[in-house]
VMD Tcl script that draws the C-alpha trace (Angstrom):
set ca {
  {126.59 81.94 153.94}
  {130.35 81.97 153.80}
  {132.32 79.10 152.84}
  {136.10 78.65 153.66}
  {138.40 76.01 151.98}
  {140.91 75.62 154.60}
  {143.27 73.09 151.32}
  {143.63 77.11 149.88}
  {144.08 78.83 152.80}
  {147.85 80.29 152.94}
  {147.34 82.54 155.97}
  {147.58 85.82 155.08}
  {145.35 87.11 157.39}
  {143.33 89.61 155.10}
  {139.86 88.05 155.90}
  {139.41 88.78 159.70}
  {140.96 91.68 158.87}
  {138.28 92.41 155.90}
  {135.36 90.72 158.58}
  {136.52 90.41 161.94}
  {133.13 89.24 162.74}
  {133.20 86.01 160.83}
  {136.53 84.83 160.10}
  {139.54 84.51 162.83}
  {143.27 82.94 162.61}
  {143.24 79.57 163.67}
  {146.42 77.82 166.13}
  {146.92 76.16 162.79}
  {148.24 79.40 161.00}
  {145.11 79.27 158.61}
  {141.74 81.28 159.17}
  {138.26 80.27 160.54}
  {135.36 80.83 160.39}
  {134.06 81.92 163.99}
  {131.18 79.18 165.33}
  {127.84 81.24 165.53}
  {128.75 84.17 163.74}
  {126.76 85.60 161.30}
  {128.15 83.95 158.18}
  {125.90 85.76 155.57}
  {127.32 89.59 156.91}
  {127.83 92.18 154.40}
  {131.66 91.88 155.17}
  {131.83 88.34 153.91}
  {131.95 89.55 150.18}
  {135.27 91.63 150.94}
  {136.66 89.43 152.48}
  {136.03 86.93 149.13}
  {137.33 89.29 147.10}
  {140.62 90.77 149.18}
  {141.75 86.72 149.60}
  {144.43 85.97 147.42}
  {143.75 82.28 146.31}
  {140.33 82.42 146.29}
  {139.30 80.27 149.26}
  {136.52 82.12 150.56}
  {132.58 81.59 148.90}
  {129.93 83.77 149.92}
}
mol new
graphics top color blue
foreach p $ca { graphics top sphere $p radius 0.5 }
foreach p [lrange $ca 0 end-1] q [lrange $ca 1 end] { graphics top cylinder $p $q radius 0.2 }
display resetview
């Protein structure tokens, strides 16, 4: 299951990029995580690892 500290988020945009499935860009400038997606998807590990400051768990 994916975690996502939005306190480290910056924005960049790489993670729904890396798992457009799971994560999205919020109106707040910072990602989400997309309510009922599958949280646990294969993509969620790139997604970890491509994010810059490390705010993504999976």
């Amino acid at each position: 299951m994916a975690t996502l500290d939005k306190d480290l988020c910056v924005g960049c945009g790489l993670c729904p990029q890396a798992c457009p499935d799971v994560f999205e860009m919020q109106d707040d400038g910072k990602a989400g995580i997309i309510a009922g997606s599958n949280a646990g998807a294969a993509c969620v590990q790139d997604a970890a690892d491509q994010c810059p400051v490390g705010a993504i768990e999976s």
